[in-house]
Every structure is written in C-alpha cells, then in structure tokens.
N, C-alpha and C positions, 0 to 999 in steps of 0.2 A: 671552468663551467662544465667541461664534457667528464671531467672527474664527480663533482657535485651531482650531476644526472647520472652517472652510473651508479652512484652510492644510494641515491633516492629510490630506483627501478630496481636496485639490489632489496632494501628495505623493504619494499612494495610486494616485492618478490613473497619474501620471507611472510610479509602476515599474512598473504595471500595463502602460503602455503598452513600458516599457524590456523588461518579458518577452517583448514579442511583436515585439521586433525582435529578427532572426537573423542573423549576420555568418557567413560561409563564407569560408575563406581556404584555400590550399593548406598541405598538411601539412609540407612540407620549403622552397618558397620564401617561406612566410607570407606571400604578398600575397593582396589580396580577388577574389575571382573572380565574372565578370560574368556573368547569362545561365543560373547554374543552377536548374533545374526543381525546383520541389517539387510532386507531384499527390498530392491528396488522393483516397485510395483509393475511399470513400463516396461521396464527394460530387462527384469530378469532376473538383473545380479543379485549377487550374495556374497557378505564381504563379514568379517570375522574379526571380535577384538582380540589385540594380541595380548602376551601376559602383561602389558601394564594398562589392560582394561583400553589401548589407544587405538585408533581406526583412522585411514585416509579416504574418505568421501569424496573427493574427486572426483570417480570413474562414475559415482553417484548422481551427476549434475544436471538440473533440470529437474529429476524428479519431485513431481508432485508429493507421491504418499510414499515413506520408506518407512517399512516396518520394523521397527525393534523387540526381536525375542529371545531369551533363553528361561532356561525350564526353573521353575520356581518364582519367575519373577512376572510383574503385571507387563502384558505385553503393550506397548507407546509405537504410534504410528506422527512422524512429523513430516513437512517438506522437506526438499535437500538446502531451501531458501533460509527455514528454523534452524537447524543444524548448523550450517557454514557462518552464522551470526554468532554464536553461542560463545560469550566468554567465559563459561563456568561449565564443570562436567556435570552430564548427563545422569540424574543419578535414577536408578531404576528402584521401583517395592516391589516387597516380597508377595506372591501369590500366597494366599490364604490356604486354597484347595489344589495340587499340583497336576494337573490333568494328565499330564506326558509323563510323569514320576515313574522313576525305573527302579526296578529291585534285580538283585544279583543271587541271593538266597535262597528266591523259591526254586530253580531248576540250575543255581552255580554258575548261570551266565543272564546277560541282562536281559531283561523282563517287562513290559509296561505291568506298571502294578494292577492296571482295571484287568486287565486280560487273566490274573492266575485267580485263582478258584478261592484259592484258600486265605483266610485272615490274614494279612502281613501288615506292620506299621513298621515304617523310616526315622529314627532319629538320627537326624543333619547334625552336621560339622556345627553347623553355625547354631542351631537347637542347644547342642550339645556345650557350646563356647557360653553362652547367654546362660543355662540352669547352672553354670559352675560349680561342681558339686565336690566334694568333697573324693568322694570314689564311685568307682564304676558301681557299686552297690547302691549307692544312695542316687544315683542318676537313673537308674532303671525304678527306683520306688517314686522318685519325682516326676517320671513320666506320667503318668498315672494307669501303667500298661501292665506291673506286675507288683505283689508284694514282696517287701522282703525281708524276712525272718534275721534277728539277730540273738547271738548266744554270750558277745565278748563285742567290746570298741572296733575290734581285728576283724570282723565278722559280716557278712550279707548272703543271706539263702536268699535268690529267686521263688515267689512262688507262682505258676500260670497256670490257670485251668483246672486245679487242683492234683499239680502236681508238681514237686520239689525233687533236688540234688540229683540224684542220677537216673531221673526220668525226665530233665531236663537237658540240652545237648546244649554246651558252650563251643562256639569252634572261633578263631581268631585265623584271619588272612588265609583260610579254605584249610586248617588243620585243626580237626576233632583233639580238645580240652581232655573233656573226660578219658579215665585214664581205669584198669582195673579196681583200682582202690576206690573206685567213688562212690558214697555213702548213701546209706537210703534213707539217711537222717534228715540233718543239717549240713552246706559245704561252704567254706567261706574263701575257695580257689577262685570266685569274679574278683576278689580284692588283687588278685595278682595283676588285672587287666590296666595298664594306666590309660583313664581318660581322657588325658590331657592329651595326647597324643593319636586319638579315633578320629579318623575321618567321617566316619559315619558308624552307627550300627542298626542293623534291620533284626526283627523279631517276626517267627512264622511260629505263627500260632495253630495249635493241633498236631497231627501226625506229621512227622516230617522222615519216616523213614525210609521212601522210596530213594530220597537223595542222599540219606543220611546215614541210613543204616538204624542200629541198636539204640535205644537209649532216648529215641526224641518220640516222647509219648505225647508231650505236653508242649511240646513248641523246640524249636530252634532262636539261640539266640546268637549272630551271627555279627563279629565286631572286625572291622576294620580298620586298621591302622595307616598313616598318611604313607605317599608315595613320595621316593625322590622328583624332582622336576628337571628336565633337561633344559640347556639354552635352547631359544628358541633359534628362526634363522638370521635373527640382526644382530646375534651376539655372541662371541666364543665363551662367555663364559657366563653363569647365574650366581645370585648370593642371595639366598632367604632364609628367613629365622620369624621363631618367633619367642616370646619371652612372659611369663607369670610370677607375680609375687603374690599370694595371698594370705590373708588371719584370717583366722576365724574366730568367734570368743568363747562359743558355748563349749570347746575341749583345748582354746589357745593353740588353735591347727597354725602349723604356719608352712609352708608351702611356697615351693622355688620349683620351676621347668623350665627350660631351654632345648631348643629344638630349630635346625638348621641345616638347610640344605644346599649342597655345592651341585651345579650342575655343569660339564660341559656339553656339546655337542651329540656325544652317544655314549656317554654315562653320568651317573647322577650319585651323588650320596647324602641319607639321611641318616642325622645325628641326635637321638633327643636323651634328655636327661631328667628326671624329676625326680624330688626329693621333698617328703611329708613329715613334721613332728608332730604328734597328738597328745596332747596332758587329758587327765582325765576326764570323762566327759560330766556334764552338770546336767541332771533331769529337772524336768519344770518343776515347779513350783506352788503352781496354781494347781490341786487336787480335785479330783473326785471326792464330795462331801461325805458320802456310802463308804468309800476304801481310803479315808485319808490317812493310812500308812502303807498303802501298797508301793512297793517299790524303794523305801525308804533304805536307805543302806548305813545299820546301824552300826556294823565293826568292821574290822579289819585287822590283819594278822602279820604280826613283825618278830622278827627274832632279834632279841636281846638280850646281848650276852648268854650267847649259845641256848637261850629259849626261846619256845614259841608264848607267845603271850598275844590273848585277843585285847585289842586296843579299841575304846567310843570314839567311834566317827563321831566328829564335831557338829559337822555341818552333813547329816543325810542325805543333803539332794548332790554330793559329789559323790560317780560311785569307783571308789579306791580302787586301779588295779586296770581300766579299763585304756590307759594312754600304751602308743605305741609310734612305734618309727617304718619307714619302708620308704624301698628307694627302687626306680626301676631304669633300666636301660634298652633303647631299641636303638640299632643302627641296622639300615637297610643301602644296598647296593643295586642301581638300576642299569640294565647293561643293554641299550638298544641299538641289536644286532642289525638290521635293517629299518622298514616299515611295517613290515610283517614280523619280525619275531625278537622277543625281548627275555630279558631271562633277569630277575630279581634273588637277590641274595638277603635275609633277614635273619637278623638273631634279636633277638626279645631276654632280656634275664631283671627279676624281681624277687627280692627279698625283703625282709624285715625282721625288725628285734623280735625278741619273744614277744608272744602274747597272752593275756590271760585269762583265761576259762573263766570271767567273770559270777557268771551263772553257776557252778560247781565252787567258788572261793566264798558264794552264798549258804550254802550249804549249812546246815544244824545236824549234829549227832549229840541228842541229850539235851544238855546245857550250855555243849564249846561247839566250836567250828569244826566241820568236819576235816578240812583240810588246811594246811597249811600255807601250801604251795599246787597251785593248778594251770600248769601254763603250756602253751604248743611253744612248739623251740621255731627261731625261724624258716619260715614256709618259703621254699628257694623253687622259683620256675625258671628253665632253660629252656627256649627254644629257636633250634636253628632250622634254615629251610630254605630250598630253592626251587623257585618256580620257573619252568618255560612256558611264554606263552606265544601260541602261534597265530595268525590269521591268514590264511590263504584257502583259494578256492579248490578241493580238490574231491575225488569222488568219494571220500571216506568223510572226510569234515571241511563247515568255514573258519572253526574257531577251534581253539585244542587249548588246556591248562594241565600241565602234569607238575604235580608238586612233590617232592621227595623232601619228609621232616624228621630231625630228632628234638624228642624233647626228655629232659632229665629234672623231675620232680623230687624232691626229700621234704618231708614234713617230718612233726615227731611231738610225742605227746608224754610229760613231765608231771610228777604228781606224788606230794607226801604227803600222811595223815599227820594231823593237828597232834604236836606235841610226840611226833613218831619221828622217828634220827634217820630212817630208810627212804630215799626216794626211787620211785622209779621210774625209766629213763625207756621208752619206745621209739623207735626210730623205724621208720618207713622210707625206702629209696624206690621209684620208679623209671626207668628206662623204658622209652618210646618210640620205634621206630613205625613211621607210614609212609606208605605210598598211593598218590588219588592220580587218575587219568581221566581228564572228563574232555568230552566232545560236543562240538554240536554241526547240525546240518541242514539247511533250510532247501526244501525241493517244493518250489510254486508256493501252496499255501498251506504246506506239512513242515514242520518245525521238529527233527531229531534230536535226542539227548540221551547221552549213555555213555558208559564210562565203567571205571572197575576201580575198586578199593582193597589195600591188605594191612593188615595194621599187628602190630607184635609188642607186647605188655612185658619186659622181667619186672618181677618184685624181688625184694629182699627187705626182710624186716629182721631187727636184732632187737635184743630189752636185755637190760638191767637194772640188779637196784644195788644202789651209792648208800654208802653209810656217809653221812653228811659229816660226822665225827672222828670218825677214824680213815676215810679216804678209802676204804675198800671196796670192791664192788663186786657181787654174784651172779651168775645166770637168773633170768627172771623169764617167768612166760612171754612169748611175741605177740601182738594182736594179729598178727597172718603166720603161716607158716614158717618155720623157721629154716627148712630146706628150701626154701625159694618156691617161686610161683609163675607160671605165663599165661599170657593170655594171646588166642591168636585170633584173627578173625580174618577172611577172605569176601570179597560181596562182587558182586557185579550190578549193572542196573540201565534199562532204559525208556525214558516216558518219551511224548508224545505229541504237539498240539497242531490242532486241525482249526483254520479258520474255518469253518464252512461259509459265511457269508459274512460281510463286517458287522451285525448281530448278534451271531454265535460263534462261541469260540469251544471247543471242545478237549479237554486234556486228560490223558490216561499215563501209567506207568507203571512200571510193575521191578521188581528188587530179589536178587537171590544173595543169602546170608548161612557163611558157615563159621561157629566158633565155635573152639577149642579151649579150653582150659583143663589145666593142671598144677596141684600143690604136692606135696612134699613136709611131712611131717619127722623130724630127724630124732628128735629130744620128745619124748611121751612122758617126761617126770610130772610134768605137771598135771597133764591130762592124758593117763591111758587109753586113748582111742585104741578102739580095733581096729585100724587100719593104718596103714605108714602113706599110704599118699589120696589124694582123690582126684580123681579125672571125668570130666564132661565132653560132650559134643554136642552140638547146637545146632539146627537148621531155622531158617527162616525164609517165608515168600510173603510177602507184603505186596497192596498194590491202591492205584485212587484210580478215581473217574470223577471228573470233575466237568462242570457245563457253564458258561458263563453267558447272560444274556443281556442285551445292550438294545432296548426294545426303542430307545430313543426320548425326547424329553429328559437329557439328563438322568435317565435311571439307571440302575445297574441292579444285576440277579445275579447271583450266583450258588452251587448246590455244589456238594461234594462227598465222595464216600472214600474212605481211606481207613488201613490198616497200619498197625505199628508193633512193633516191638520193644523187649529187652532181653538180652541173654544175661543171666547170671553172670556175676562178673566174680574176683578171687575175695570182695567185701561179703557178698550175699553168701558163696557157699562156705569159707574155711574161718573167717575169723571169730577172733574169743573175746570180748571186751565186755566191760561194766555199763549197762546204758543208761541207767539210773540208782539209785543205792538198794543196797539189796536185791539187783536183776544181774543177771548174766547172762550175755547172749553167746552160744555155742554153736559151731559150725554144722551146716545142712549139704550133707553129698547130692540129695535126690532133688534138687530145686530142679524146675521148668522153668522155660521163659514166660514173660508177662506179654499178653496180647492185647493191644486196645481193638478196635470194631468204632468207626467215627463216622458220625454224618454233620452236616453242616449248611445252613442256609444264610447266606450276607446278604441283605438290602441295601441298599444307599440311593439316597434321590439329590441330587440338586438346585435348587431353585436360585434363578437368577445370576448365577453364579457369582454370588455372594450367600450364601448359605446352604450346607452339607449335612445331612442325617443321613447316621449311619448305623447299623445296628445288627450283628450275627447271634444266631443263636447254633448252640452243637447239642449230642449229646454223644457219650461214650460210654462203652460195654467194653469192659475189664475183667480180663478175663485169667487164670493163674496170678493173680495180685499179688506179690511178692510183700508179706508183713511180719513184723515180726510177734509171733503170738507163744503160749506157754509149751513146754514139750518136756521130757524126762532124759536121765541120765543115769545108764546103768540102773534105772527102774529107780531113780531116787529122780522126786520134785525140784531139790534143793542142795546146791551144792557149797562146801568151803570155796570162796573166793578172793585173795587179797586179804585172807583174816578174816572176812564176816561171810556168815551165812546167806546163801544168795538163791534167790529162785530161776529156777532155770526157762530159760527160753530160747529159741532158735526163729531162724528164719525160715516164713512158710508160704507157696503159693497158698491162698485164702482163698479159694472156689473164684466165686463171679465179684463185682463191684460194678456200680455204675454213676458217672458223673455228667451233669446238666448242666447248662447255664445260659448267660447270655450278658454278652457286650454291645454296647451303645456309646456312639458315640456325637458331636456335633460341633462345627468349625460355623462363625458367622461373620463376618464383614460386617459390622454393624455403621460403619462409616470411614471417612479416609485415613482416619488415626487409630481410628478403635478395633479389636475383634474381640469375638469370644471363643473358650474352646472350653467341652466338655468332654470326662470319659468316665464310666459307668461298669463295675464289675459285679457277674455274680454268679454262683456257683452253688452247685448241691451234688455231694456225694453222700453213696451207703454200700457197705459191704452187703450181699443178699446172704439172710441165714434162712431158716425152715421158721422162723416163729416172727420176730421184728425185724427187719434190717437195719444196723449198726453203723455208726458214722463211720469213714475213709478219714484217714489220715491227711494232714497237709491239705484239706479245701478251706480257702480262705473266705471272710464271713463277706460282708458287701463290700467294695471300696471303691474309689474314684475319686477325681481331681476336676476343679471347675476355676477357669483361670479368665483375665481381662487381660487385653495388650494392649498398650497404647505404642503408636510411633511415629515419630516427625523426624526430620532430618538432624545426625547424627544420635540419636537419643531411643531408647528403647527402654521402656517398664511392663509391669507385669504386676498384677495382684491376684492371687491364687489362696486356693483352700484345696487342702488334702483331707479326706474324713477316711474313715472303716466304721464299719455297722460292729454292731455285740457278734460277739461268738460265745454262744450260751452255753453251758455246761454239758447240758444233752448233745450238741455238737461235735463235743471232744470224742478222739479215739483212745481210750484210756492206758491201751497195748502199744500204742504205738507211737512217734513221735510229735505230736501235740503239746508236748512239755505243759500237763495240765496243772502241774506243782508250781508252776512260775503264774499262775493265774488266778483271782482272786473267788471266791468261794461258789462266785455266779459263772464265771468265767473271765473271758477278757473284754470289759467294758468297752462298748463306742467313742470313737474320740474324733475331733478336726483340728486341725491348725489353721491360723492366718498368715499369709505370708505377702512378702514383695520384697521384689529383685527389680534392680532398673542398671543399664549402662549407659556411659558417653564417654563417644568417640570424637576427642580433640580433633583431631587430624586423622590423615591416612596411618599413622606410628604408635600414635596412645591412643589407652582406652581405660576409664575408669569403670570399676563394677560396686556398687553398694546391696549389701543385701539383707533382709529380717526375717529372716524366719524362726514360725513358732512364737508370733508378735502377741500372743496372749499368754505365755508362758506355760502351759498345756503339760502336763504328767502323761503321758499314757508308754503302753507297750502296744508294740504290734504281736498280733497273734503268734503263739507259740516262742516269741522271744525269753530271753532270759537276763535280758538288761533294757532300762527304761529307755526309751527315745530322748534325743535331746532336748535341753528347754530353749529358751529365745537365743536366739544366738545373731549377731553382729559380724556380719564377713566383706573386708573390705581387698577387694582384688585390685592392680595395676598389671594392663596386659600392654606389649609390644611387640612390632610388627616392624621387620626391616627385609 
C-alpha cells in the first residue's frame, strides 16, 4: 500500500511538474522559439524560453496577467491559471509591423530601426525561407525593394535608386564584396551569395558612406550568414541542421542544401553545403501582340565536325545556352571566450560551371552569328575571416568588432567569332586583404561610433588566344593591365546620436578616405600608350545629419543630408575591353571621384496598429559622374580592335547628373489570417548639358510588388503581383549601359506577373513549399536585360529541420 502511494504522489509529482512546462512555437512555421519573455505583472519576474522554445512557470504562480513577448511576434498576455492547464504549445503570430526591429547596418552595431534617419528595410530569415527563390538575385527582385538586371541564366545586377554595379556596396558578415575590378556596367558577383544559408539581409538605401566608405552611392546591401549555436546550460552538447530539396520547372532547377550545427559548451561549428543544376531557362509564352517576336531565340550555334554551323531553334521560347551549375560552401567556427568576448572563424567559397554571355551568343553580324562561343569561365569566391567581438564596459568602448578578411576572387571571360578557329581566353585574379575596427559607446543619452578601415586590392590579369585546331596559344591583350595593379584604401570614421528627448533623436557623422591606386603596363604591342604605368591618389570627406521625430500618434519624421562617394577603381581608369560591337573602351589616367550631395524626407504613420503608410522621398546631385562617353586615340576616332573597326571611347566624369524619386510603401492587418503589403518604386535621372538634359544611365522605369498573406496554424500563402512601368526610348542613355539593342523599337514594354507561393508545416521537422509563379505565362525582360525573364514555372520544395 505505502509502495502504491509512493508511485501515485511520484506520478502526481511529475504532471504537476508537466503543467508547468510551457513550449512556445511559432504559429505557421511550428518550430520552438528561443528567448521569449514572460513578465509577471505582480511580481516582477521575467523568465526566458530556452532553445527548445520550453519555460518552467512555477516561480510564476498566482499571477494574474503574464505577458508574453518577443520582437516580431503579437504580443499574448494570459493567467498563470491559462498557462499551467495548457496541454498544447503556446503558439505565437508574427507582427505585421515590428515596432522594436533592430538593424545592424545603419551604424555596424544594433539600432532600433525608427531611431536611424535613413531608409533601411530587413528581410528575415523566415521572409527569406518562405519567397524560396532561386538565388540571392532573384530574392532581392522578389522583394519588391530593388531591380535586377540580367545579361546570361548566371546573372543578377541590383538596381536601387538609379544606381548599379559598383556604385552599389555588397558586404557579407561586415567584409566589403566590391573589389578593384567592379564594373560600372552590369555584375552578377550577388549570385556567389548562397541564400539558403542568410540569416537575414538589411538594405540602406542612399549614401552609405560614412560607414562604408567608397562605392555606396546608391544603398548598402548588407547579408548575413547564420551563426553557430552553443549548448545551452542543460546540456553538453547541441545538434541542429537543417535540410532543402527543391525543382523548379521553368529551367528543371534542381537544388539540394545541408546545413548543421554542432555545438558544445564554448564552441560551436557551422557546416552548410548547397548545390544548384539549371537547364535552360523557358521565356513565357503569352506575348505582347505589338512585339510578338521580341525575345524569341531563333538559333543557336554547334560545332560539327570541327565546324561552326548556326542551328533552328525548334522551340523559341527555350533560350539555348542559358543553364548552369554552382555549388557553394560556408563553414563557420564559434569560439566563446567568456560572456564578453567571442571570436568567430568563417570561410565562404562558391563557384560554378561556365556561363554563357547569353546576350552576346545573340548577336547578328550580317547574316551569321556573331560569335561562336561567349561564356565567363567559372566565377570562384574565397573568403576567409575572423572576427573578435568584445563587450565590456570601459572608457574607450561598450562594444568593439575588429574583423581581419581574405578574399581571393578569379573570374575570366572566353570568346570566338563565328566560324573563327581563334578563341580568346582573359583571366582576371583578385586578392583581397581588409582590416575594419569598429567601436561603440554610449555616455547618458550620447551614443558613440567610430572605427578605422584599410583595405589592399592586387590584380593580375593575363589573355590569350587558343587556336582551337591546332592547340597553340599566343599572347593576346589583357582587359587590365598586364604588369599588375593595386588598389589601397585607408578611412577612418566617427558618427554620433543624441537623444535629445524621447521625440527627437538626432544623428551626425563624418568619414576620412585615402585611396591609392596604381597599374603597370609591361607589353604596349597592342596598344602603344605613352606611358608605362598610371598612378592615382584619392581624398575623400563625407558626412550626414540626420533628425528623426516621433511627435506621437504613431507617427514618425525623418530628414537627412548626406554625402557619398567613389574613388576610381583599376576597372574605371586602365582597362581595354569591347562594350558593345564596334565600341572599345580605353583606359582614363585623369578620372576623379564621383560625389553624390543627398537629401531625404521618410514619413510613416500608423493607425491602429494594424496598418502602416510609409513613404520617402530623396533627391541627389551627382556630381563627377563617372560614364562612359566617345574620346580619341592618337587623334584617331576609331580604332582596329579584335579585327573590326571600333569607335573609341573611354571613361569620363560627365559634369553634374541628378536623380529624384520616391518610395512608398504599406503593410495592413486586414484580419486574423489576412494581410496586405505594398511597395512602390520610382525614379528619374538626367545628365545636366547646356541645351536639354540627357537621361543617367541605370534609372529603373516604375516597379513594385502588391502582395496578400493569408495564415492559420501551420500553413502559410501568399498571392502577389510583380509589375514595371515602360521604359521609353527617350529614357535610354544611349552611351552608356542601358543595353538599348536588347529592347524593342519603343523601348522595354510594361509588364506584371501573377503569382503564389504557400507552405505547410507537418510538424516541428517537415515542411512542404508549393509555388506558381508567372501563373499567366508573361514574355517580358526587365529593363536593360539581355535575356527574357522566366515563364510560368512549377517549384516544389521539401524542407527539414532537426
């Protein structure tokens, strides 16, 4: 009997204890969420889910109201009476509008987003898991936050605020992307980014080069890759993973990642792997009635039996040439030294098969094809890097990140004429060393930030051309220098923000910038320059003032003045390459840097908190423009180039330009399952001449994305439309890179798609993803592209979670 009554009061024990464990999971991806707060009203406390989203309420007992919060989600207030009955987890929804939402980007450490001045939007882990896109190119055009420019399948130019490629800044885990060689074209280095793999990425829209430095005229776009996870303290050791299989049909993408983290006690290691095959891609089908052959891809070119010979594409809407492969790898090492200081080890490396200059294998000279073969060799990124990061209180800083990175870049660019036995063979290597030290310091209600940057570019480019027949090969000109090239740069920097009242918030900063560059001309056979090397120096002072006001009612003000740069880099002053047929661009010793001059006004109001309007407007003055326009050689217009007659042109600051616009945007709670979200783009640049002023290069025509969500417990959809307005002929910059030969006689016609995406989450371990897009089968190109967008396409994902 006294054995049965122990067993009973043992039993009793246990559910007793069973009631007062609370499990919190998210309402549509069911997994456990870590970190959220429960405060007891009464009494004080505050109690924390652990990583398996579990909590012991207990200490909680009696209370009436215990608030449930963490940042993103609807915050739920129950008894401690609710809770300790609960035989099912707790599952929380996602906030609509994130009021606490923190950014890392705008000043390199974290930020309430209301508090900075300037434009920034957050796309989430979980944002990011749900649009499952294909690559990090096509996840930044799905946002509805940027365009992006294609030239080849292998391909995605960002375009923001009417500005592209290397007046755009990419940085991945606080280490600057752009590199000497980056183009004032088109760049398709975001495809090296794996998405599968970002935690998050934040976008700072306008000048970003107080923190930044050179190069972010047009925005910052700033990606994050996930962290290892440590055990926590109930357990010696962690095991997390997570796993994708997905098709796609409109290029038969098929797509495998793994990613897995071990953690002990005070280090952690992350493991991920993914791997992409692309067949060629299918353009829609359904035409514009005005251009029903735009796009159409009528040949394609095969060698047989040691000829070239142009072959009838069967079927037009496949365009031949445009599949490719790529695999990437990240493993990261977490090493926590204490509570205060932690020290991260990452290396990143992404490659892929060739790819093919689909745009250039379009080509017409005469009657045949102009080329034969036009393809980049694969585009190989290296980067390793190690961060310390510190926190502790002392008179100099509360927070410190000093990151020391190498990165080793090789691309290279491959090209025969049609029915020609010669191909030639450019190869570009980059070496990258940086060093960033950044601080911060908070005294009362003054918020310090300041730090120093130095960064170190070699090049080395080599070419030849291959007789394809006979296995020989010659010296051939280099697209840079052929004695090598560097690039140096040193910066320092420190802003500034002042609460003044919880109303006003105030933020200034200001940046010093020195770069250095030099080439190295060894072989002049091709091109007798007068001179054997070229050498630059650079200064720059940049700075913002920014005011932010919070007058109450849910409103928000903000105003902002800011300066930016670019310093010529070893692309703008020395190289020699073909930009379009019959053009050749020659190298410019006397470039300046390009200065923007910004201002900036964001509105947003709240109401009810369930619906948000939001809406900034800028405008910028550009100043040294960096374009490229016509120039002479040796007093001649027109030079032999590659065998054809080529008109010459170089890179030029182009006096003044200036660009306007305005974003809008709006998020609605329309009820418990529903939302909507809109975003709204537009833009107008001109070059100022003495008579009419001439369109800017790279300003995208109108665009934006208008989306519905629905979502109930484990189930998430979405139906959305992506559009662009015309970009009319008079719009194009005809000099510059608008690729207005890829566009139909009016320009690049207006287009939308239909789309939907929807997931479901079996359990906390699977997850199914279905998705249509381009559900009306839609022909278009995006502006300045060089290959059509896809048509309807069928993507069915399996994701897991252990």
């Amino acid at each position: 009997m006294k054995k049965l009554l122990l067993i009973l009061l043992s039993l009793l024990f246990q559910i007793t204890l069973l009631a007062q464990t609370l499990i919190i999971k998210d309402k549509t991806a069911y997994n456990n969420i870590q970190g959220v707060s429960l405060l007891g009203k009464t009494s004080g406390n505050t109690l924390y889910t652990n990583k398996k989203g579990a909590i012991d309420i207990s200490s909680l007992m009696g209370e009436d109201s215990i608030v449930i919060k963490f940042t993103g989600y609807k915050e739920k207030i129950y008894s401690y009476q609710e809770l300790s009955l609960r035989s099912t987890p707790l599952l929380l929804s996602d906030e609509i509008y994130l009021i606490d939402e923190v950014v890392i980007s705008a000043t390199k450490f974290e930020e309430k987003k209301e508090d900075v001045p300037q434009q920034t939007e957050v796309i989430s882990e979980k944002e990011m898991r749900f649009m499952n896109q294909q690559t990090t190119a096509d996840l930044l055009q799905n946002s509805g936050y940027a365009l992006v420019q294609k030239s080849q399948g292998g391909g995605g130019s960002p375009i923001i605020r009417g500005f592209e490629a290397n007046k755009l800044l990419m940085v991945v885990d606080g280490v600057r992307m752009n590199n000497a060689i980056y183009r004032g074209g088109h760049l398709q280095n975001i495809l090296t980014i794996d998405n599968t793999v970002l935690e998050k990425t934040e976008l700072i829209f306008g000048a970003g080069s107080v923190i930044y430095g050179s190069d972010a005229l047009g925005g910052v776009m700033h990606f994050y890759t996930k962290n290892p996870i440590l055990a926590d303290s109930g357990k010696k050791i962690i095991l997390a993973g997570n796993a994708l299989s997905r098709y796609g049909s409109v290029n038969n993408e098929k797509t495998g990642h793994l990613d897995f983290t071990v953690g002990l006690k005070k280090i952690a290691f992350l493991s991920s792997f993914t791997y992409s095959d692309f067949d060629d891609l299918h353009q829609g089908t359904n035409r514009n009635p005005f251009y029903e052959n735009f796009g159409k891809d009528s040949f394609y070119v095969e060698r047989i039996n040691g000829k070239d010979s142009a072959l009838v594409n069967t079927n037009k809407n496949i365009q031949r040439g445009t599949g490719y492969s790529q695999y990437d790898i990240l493993e990261k090492i977490l090493f926590q030294q204490n509570k205060n200081t932690s020290h991260i080890l990452n290396v990143q490396f992404s490659t892929s098969t060739t790819i093919n200059r689909y745009d250039r294998l379009e080509e017409i000279s005469g009657v045949n094809p102009k080329y034969a073969e036009w393809y980049y060799g694969p585009q190989k990124r290296m980067l390793g890097s190690y961060s310390l990061n510190l926190k502790r209180k002392t008179i100099f800083y509360d927070q410190s990140r000093i990151i020391l990175a190498y990165q080793d870049i090789e691309e290279s660019r491959h090209d025969r004429k049609f029915k020609n036995n010669n191909i030639n063979h450019r190869i570009e290597q980059v070496k990258v060393y940086s060093f960033n030290a950044d601080f911060t310091k908070v005294i009362k209600k003054h918020e310090l930030r300041y730090g120093v940057e130095a960064n170190y570019n070699a090049i080395k480019s080599n070419a030849t051309v291959e007789n394809i027949q006979t296995y020989t090969s010659s010296p051939q000109d280099t697209r840079y220098p052929d004695g090598g090239s560097y690039m140096r740069s040193l910066a320092a920097y420190i802003s500034h923000s002042f609460e003044i009242t919880p109303k006003w918030i105030l933020t200034e900063g200001i940046r010093y910038s020195n770069i250095e560059l030099s080439s190295k001309f060894n072989d002049t056979t091709f091109f007798p320059f007068p001179f054997k090397s070229v050498k630059q120096n650079n200064q720059a002072l940049n700075g913002n003032l920014g005011l932010v006001y919070l007058p109450g009612a849910d409103w928000r003000i903000a105003v902002l003045g800011s300066t930016a740069f670019r310093a010529p880099n070893i692309d703008d002053m020395s190289k020699v390459f073909e930009s379009t047929g019959g053009n050749v661009v020659l190298p410019n010793s006397s470039l300046k840097p390009e200065y923007t001059y910004n201002a900036e006004l964001s509105l947003s109001k709240l109401f009810y908190k369930k619906i948000k309007l939001e809406t900034t407007g800028y405008y910028t003055w550009y100043q040294n423009a960096i374009t490229t326009g016509k120039s002479s050689y040796n007093g001649n217009d027109s030079i032999v180039y590659d065998g054809v007659m080529s008109r010459v042109n170089t890179s030029l600051n182009n006096g003044e330009a200036y660009i306007y616009g305005i974003s809008a945007g709006a998020l609605a709670e329309l009820n418990e399952y529903l939302s909507f979200r809109q975003t709204l783009n537009y833009t107008y640049g001109r070059i100022k001449t003495d008579t009419i002023d001439y369109p800017l290069d790279h300003i995208a025509p109108v665009f934006g994305r208008t989306s519905f969500i629905f979502k109930t417990k484990k189930f998430k959809g979405e139906f959305f439309m992506l559009y662009n307005g015309w970009k009319r002929l008079k719009d194009y910059n005809i000099n510059g890179e608008d690729n207005i030969n890829y566009a139909t006689l009016n320009g690049t016609p207006a287009w939308y798609t239909l789309n939907i995406r929807s997931s479901y989450q079996f359990n906390q371990y699977i997850a199914l993803q279905l998705a249509i897009e381009n559900i009306l089968n839609s022909n278009y190109r995006v502006f300045a592209s060089g290959v059509s967008a896809g048509g309807r396409s069928v993507s069915v994902s399996l994701r897991g979670r252990f």
